[in-house]
N, C-alpha and C positions, 0 to 999 in steps of 0.2 A: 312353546307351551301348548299341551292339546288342549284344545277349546271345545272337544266332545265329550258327552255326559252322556251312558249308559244306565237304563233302567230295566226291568222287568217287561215293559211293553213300548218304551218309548225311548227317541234318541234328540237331545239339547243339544242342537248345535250354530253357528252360524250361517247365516241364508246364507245360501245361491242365487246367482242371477234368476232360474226357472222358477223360484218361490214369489215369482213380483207378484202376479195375478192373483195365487193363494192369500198374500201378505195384504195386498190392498180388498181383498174380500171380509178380511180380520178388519184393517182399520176404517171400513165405510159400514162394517157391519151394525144395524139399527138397533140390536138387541144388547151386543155388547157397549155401544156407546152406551148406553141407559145406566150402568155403571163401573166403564172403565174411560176416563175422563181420556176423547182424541179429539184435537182438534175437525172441523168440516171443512172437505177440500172445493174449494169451488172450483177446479177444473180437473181432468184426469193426471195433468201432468203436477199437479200439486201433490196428488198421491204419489207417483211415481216417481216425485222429489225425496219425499217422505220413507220410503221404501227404502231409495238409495245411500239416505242418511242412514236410517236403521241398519243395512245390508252394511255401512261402513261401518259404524259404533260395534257392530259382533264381531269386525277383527280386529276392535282394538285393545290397547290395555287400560284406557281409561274408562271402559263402561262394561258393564256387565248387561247385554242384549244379547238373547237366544233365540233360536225358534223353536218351539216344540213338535218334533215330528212322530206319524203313526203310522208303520209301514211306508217311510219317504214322503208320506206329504204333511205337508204342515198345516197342523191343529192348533198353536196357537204361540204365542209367545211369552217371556219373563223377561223384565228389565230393571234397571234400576234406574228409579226416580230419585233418590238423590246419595252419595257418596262420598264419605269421607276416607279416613286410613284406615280406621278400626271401625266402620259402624259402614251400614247400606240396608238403604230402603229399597224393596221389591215393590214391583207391579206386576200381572200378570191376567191371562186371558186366555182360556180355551173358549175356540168357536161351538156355539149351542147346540152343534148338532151331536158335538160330542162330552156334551153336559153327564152326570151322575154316572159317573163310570169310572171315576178315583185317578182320573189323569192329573187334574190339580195337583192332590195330593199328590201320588205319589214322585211329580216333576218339583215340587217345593221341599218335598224331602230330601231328595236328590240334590238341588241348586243348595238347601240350608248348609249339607255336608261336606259339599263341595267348597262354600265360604267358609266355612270353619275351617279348611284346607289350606285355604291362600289366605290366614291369617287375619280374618274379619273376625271378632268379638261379637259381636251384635249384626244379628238381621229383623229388619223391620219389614214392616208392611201393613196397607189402611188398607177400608173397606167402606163405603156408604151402610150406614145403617140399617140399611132396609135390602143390604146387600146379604143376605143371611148363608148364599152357599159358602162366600169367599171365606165369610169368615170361619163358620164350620171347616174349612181345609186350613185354615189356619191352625184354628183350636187342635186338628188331626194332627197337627205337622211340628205338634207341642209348645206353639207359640202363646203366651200368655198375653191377656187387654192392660196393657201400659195407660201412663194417668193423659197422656198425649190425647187431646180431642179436637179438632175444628170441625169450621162449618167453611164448605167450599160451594163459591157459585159454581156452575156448570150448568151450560144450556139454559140459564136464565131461572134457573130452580138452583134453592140455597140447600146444600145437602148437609147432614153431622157428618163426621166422620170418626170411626175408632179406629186405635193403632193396637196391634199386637208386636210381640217382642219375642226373641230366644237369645240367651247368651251360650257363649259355648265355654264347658263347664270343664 
């Protein structure tokens, strides 16, 4: 099965080993922790654990983990935080340097159509509240605020969180 997703400016696919450094730049990065919940690695090799999990889950068939590339290097990733037969929740994260420039977008519109593809119904995905870009690429990506709400500790601060939804019609 190809595991590569074509866009207009960007390509979803699974790491390579040469993505580790990239990869662990994404999950130590201070600005994206603040609202994409990763755990703190206390040593390098904790990261480099963490990398190689991720680098395994993108070839398999039980998870949906990509990395998003822009000209070969990788700007960030999309995953699924959790997965049933008909239904998957997204998470995702471009690095800030490449913030307001509609990679989000258009990588979630790309990954939506793709799951409507391989027979997923439903895609979901949360946002902290005060998370206001995510959600805008959300609302972009024609995903509607479903009645789904919690509040998730993270980092010792209690966060809300909204759920947006798309069915495929």
């Amino acid at each position: 099965m190809n595991k590569m997703l074509e866009t207009n400016r960007l390509v979803i696919k699974p790491y390579q080993d040469t993505d580790q450094s990239a990869m662990i730049e994404l999950l130590t990065n201070s600005k994206i922790k603040e609202t994409f919940m990763i755990p703190d690695f206390q040593t390098e090799e904790d990261a480099v654990r963490m990398f190689k999990k991720l680098q395994a889950f993108s070839y398999s068939e039980d998870h949906y983990e990509r990395g998003i590339y822009l000209e070969n290097q990788l700007i960030g990733f999309v995953n699924d935080v959790e997965i049933s037969e008909v239904v998957i929740e997204l998470g995702y994260v471009i690095h800030p340097e490449y913030h307001n420039r509609g990679y989000a977008s258009e990588m979630l519109k790309a990954v939506i159509d793709e799951l409507f593809r391989k027979g997923f119904h439903q895609i979901v995905s949360g946002a902290f509240v005060n998370n206001a870009a995510s959600i805008q690429v959300m609302q972009k990506c024609g995903m509607k605020k479903i009645a789904k709400e919690e509040d998730i500790s993270y980092q010792g601060v209690l966060h809300h969180c909204y759920y947006y939804a798309i069915a495929q019609t």
